[in-house]
N, C-alpha and C positions, 0 to 999 in steps of 0.2 A: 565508309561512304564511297559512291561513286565517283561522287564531285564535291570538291572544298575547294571552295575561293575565297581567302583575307585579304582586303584592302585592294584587293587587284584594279591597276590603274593604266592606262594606256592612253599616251598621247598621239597624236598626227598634225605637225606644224602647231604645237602647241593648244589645239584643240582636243578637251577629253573624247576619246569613243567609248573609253572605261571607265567610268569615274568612282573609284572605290568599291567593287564588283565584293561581295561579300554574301557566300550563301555554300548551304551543306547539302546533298538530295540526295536518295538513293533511290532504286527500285530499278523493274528491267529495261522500260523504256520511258525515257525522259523528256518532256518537250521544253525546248526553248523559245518562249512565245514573244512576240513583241512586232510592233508595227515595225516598218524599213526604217533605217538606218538608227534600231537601238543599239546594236552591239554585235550581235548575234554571231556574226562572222569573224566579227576580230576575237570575240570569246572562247569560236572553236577553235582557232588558226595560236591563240594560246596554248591550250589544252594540246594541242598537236607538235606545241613546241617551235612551230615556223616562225612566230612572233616571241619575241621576248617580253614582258611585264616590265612597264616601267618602276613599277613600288608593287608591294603586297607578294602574296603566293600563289599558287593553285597547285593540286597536287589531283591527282586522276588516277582511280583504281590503288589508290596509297602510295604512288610513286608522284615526287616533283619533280614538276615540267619542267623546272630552269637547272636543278641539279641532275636530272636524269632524262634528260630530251630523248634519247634514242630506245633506251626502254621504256619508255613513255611510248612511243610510236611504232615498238616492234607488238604492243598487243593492242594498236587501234587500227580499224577500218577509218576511211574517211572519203564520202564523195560528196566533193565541192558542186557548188551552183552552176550552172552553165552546162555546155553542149559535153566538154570533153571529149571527146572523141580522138582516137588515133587511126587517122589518115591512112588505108591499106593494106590494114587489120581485120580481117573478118572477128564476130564476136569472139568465139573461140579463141581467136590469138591473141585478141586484146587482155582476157580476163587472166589464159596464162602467163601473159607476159608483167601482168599485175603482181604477180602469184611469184612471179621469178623474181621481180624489183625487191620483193618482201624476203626472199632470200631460200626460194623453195627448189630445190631442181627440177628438171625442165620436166621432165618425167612423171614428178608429184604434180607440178604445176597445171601437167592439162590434166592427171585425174580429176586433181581437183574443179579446174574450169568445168569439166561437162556436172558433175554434180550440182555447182552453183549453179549455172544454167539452167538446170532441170526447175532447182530450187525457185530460178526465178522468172520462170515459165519461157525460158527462150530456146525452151530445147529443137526445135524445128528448125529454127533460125539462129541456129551454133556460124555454119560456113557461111552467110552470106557476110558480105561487106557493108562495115557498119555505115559507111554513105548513104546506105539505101534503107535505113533503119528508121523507122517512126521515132516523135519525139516519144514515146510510153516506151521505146524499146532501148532509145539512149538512156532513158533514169535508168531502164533496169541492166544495164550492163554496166552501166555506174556502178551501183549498188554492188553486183557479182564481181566487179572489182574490186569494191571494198571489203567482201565477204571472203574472198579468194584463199586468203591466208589465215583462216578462224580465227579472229581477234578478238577477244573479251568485249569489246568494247568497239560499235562501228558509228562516225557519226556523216548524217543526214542534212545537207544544208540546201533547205528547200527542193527536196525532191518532186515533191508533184507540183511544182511552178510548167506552166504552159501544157498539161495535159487536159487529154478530152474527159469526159465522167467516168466514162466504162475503164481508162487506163489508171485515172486517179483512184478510186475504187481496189482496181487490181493491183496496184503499189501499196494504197494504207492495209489490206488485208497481206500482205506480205509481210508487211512491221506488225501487224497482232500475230503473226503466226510465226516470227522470230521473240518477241516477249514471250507468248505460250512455248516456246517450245526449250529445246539446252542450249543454243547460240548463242550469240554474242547477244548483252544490255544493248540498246542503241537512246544515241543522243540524237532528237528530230529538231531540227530548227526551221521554224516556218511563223509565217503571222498570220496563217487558217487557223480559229479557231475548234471548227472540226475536227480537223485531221489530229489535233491534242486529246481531243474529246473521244473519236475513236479508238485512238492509236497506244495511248498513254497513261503509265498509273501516277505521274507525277510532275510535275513542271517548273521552271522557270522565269519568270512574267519579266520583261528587262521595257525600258524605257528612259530614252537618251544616255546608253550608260550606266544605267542603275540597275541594281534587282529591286522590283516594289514587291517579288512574294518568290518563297521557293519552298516546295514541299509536296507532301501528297497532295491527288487533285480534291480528294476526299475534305481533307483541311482547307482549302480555297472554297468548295463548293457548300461553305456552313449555312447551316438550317436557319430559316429567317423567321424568328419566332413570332412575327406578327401577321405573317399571313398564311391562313390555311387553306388547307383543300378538304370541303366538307360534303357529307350526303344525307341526306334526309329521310324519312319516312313518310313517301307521299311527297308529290311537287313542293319546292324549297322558293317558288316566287315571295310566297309571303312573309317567311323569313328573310328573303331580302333584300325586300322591302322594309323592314322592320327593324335590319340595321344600316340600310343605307339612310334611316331618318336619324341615325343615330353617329354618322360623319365614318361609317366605314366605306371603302370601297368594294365593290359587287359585282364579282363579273362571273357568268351561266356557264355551266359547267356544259359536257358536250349532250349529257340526261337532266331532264327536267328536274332531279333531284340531287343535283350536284350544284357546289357553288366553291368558288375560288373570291376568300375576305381578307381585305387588310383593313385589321385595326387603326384607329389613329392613335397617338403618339401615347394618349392620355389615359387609352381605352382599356383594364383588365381584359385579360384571355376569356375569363368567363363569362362575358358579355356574349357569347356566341351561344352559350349552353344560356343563360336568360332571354336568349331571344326564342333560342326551340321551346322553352316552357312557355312565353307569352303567347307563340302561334299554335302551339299546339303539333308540332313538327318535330318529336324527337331525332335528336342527332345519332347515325348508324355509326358513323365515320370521323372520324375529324384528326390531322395531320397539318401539322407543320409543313410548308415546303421548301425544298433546295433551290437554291439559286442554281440559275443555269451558270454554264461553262460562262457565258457571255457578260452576266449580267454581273459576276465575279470577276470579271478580267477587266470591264469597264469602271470598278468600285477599285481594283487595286490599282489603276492607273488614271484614275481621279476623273472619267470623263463622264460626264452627263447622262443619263441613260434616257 
C-alpha cells in the first residue's frame, strides 16, 4: 500500500485534529479531500514525519514514519500551502538548492533544476527572480521543488488555492501527466472536488479528523440502482408521464427521447420496461447511473444534498 493509517491520533491543546485516522489506499495519485480544517495538513506533516502521532501508526510506501522518519522523507517530495518562496533566488537556484537540501551535488542539482523546470513549464522563466513570479508560477516552482530530487512519492497541499483558471488548469494537467507517466505517485490535498475528480484514481474523504471513506474513486462513485438513464423509440413524453403518475421522478434528457427516472423506494426496476409496453415506446437504452464525484462525497460525509 501507499498509505496505512491505524488508530492515528493527534492532539493540539487537547483538541483532536486526528481522531483515530484509520485507512489503507493505493494507486498513482491520491486525493485527500475534505472541507478546511479536517486533518489534511496535520495528516501530511505526519506521513512526512515533522509531527509525531500521539497513538496509532502510519507507515508510507512500507516504511514507518515514527521508526524511520528520515527514510521516510529521503523518498518524499513535499510542497506545503502558502507563498514559500526564497527571497533572492531566481527560479533556477531555488529548485537547485532544493535538490542540494535533499542531498544532491551541486552539479546534479542544477541538471536536475532545468529538467524540472522544463517539466513544469517554467523553462523561459529559469533566471528571473522569484519576486516577480505570478502566484501559477510560485505553485509550480513549489512543486519542481518538490520533484527535484525524484521522490517516489510527492505530496501537494493545496496547490491550486489562489490561481486564475487558465493556471489552475495548467497545474491539475501536470498531476494527470505525473500519474500517467514513471514519476513519482502524488498525495493531492485539497477541498476542490474537481481537481480529485480530474486529477485522481483514488482518495481519501476526512472530516473533523476522521476518514468517512478511503479507496478507489471507482468504489465511492457506486451505481445507484434506482435511477436510470433511459431512451426511447420515438419521443419518451408519454412515458414520462406515465411513470411520473406512478410516484417516479422524471426529468428530460437533452433529446426528446431520453429521460433520467428515479424509482421510489417501493417501486421494481421493471416498472420502467411496463411502462414502454403500456405507451407503446420500446426502451433502446436503459442504464443505471453513477453518482457523481459530489453527490458521493456529500453522502460519505452525511450532508444533505
Amino acid at each position: 500500500m501507499l498509505l496505512e493509517f491505524r488508530g492515528v491520533r493527534k492532539l493540539f491543546r487537547g483538541a483532536p485534529a486526528l481522531d483515530g485516522v484509520t485507512a489503507a489506499v493505493d494507486g498513482r495519485a491520491i486525493g485527500l479531500l475534505g472541507p478546511n480544517g479536517a486533518g489534511k495538513t496535520t495528516l501530511m506533516k505526519i506521513c512526512l514525519g515533522l509531527l509525531a502521532p500521539d497513538a496509532g501508526e502510519a507507515t508510507v510506501l512500507g516504511l514507518d514514519v515514527r521508526r524511520e522518519p528520515t527514510a521516510v522523507r529521503a523518498k518524499l517530495g513535499y510542497a506545503a500551502e502558502g507563498a514559500g518562496r526564497l527571497p533572492g533566488l531566481s527560479g533556477l537556484e531555488s529548485v537547485a538548492y532544493a535538490g542540494e537540501l535533499c542531498g544532491l551535488r551541486r552539479a546534479h542539482a542544477l541538471r536536475r533544476a532545468h529538467e524540472i523546470l522544463d517539466l513544469v513549464g517554467l523553462d523561459e522563466s529559469r533566471h528571473r527572480p522569484v519576486e516577480t513570479y505570478s502566484t501559477g508560477m510560485h505553485q509550480r516552482v513549489k512543486v519542481a521543488m518538490a520533484l527535484v530530487h525524484d521522490p517516489a512519492l510527492v505530496l501537494l497541499d493545496e496547490p491550486t488555492t489562489g490561481l486564475d483558471p487558465e493556471s489552475r488548469d495548467e497545474l491539475l494537467d501536470l498531476i494527470v501527466q505525473l500519474r500517467k507517466g514513471a514519476g513519482p505517485a502524488v498525495l493531492l490535498s485539497t477541498h476542490l472536488l474537481h481537481d480529485v475528480e480530474r486529477t485522481c484514481d483514488a482518495c481519501i474523504i476526512m472530516q473533523a479528523g476522521r476518514v468517512l471513506f478511503s479507496g478507489p474513486l471507482d468504489a465511492l462513485q457506486v451505481r445507484r440502482q434506482r435511477v436510470f438513464d433511459l431512451r426511447t423509440r420515438g419521443p419518451a413524453a408519454a412515458l414520462g408521464a406515465w411513470l411520473t403518475e406512478r410516484g417516479c421522478e422524471v426529468r428530460p434528457g437533452r433529446r426528446d427521447d431520453e429521460l433520467a427516472v428515479t424509482l421510489p423506494a417501493d417501486a421494481p426496476a421493471d416498472l420502467v420496461w411496463a411502462g414502454a409496453a403500456a405507451t407503446g415506446h420500446p426502451l433502446w437504452h436503459l442504464e443505471p447511473q453513477d453518482a457523481t464525484l459530489e453527490e458521493a462525497f456529500l453522502e460519505a460525509i452525511g450532508s444533505p444534498r
